[in-house]
C-alpha positions as CSV (number, residue, x, y, z in Angstrom):
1,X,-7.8,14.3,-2.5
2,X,-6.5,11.1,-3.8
3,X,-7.2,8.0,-1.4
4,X,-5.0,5.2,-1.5
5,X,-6.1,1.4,-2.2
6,X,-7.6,-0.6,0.6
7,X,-4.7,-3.0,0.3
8,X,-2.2,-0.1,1.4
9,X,-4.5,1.5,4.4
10,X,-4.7,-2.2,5.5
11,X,-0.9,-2.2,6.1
12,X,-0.5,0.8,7.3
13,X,-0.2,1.5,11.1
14,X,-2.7,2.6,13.3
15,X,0.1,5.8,14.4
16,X,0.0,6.2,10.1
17,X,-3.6,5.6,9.4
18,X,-4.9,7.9,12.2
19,X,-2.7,10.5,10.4
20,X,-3.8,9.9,7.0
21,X,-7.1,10.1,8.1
22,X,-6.6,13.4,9.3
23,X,-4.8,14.4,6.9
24,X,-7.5,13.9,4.3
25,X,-9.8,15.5,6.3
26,X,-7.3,18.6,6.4
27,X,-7.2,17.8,2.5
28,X,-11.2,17.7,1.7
29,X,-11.7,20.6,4.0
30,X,-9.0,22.7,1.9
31,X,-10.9,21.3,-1.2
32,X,-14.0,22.2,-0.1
33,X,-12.4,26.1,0.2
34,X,-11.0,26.2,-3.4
35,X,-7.9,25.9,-1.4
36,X,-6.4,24.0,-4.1
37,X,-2.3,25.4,-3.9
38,X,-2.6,23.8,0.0
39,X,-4.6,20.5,-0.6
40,X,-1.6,19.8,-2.8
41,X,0.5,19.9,-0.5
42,X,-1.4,18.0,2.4
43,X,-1.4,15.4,-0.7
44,X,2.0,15.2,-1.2
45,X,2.3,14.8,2.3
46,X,-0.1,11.5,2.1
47,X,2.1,10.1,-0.8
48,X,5.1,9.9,1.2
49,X,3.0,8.4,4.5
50,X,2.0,5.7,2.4
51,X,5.0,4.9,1.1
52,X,6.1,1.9,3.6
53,X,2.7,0.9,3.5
54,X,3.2,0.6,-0.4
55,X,6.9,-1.3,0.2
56,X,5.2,-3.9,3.0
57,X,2.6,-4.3,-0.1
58,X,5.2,-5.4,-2.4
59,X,7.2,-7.4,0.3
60,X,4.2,-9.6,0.8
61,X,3.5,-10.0,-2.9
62,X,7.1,-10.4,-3.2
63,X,7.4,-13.3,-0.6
64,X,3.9,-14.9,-2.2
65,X,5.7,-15.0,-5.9
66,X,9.0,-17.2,-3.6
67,X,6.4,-19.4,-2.2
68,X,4.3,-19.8,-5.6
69,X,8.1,-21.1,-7.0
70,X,8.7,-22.9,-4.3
71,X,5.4,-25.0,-5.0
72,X,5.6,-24.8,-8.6
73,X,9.2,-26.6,-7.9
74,X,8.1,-29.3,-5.5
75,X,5.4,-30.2,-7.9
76,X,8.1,-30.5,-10.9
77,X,10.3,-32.8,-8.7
78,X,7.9,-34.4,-7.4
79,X,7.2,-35.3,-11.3
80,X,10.7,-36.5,-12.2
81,X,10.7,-38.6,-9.3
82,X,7.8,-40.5,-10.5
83,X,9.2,-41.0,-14.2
């Protein structure tokens, strides 16, 4: 089973991380049985749990690239004022 970064299981929910936790138990316990055909399928089931984890992930990165701009804009006016 494929875990996801610490960054996402930080943003999950605990309703979403108490499932994915149980689902990767289900997961290494069907790995554990050669039950490969199934764990794929409890893993696909992970990737699409994640994925509003993944899309508050980008939102924050997202809203620190508007803030870096913002700065980086100040600091250039603040420049021109000064000239």
């Amino acid at each position: 089973m494929r875990h996801c970064s610490v960054q996402v299981r930080s943003l999950l929910t605990r309703d979403e991380l108490d499932r994915y936790n149980a689902l990767m138990e289900v997961g290494g316990y069907l790995e554990d049985q050669n039950r490969y055909d199934l764990a794929y399928t409890v893993q696909k089931e992970i990737d699409i749990l994640i994925l509003p984890a993944i899309e508050r992930l980008k939102e924050k990165s997202r809203d620190r690239d508007r803030a870096t701009a913002e700065f980086l804009e100040s600091l250039k006016n603040g420049e021109e004022a000064s000239d």
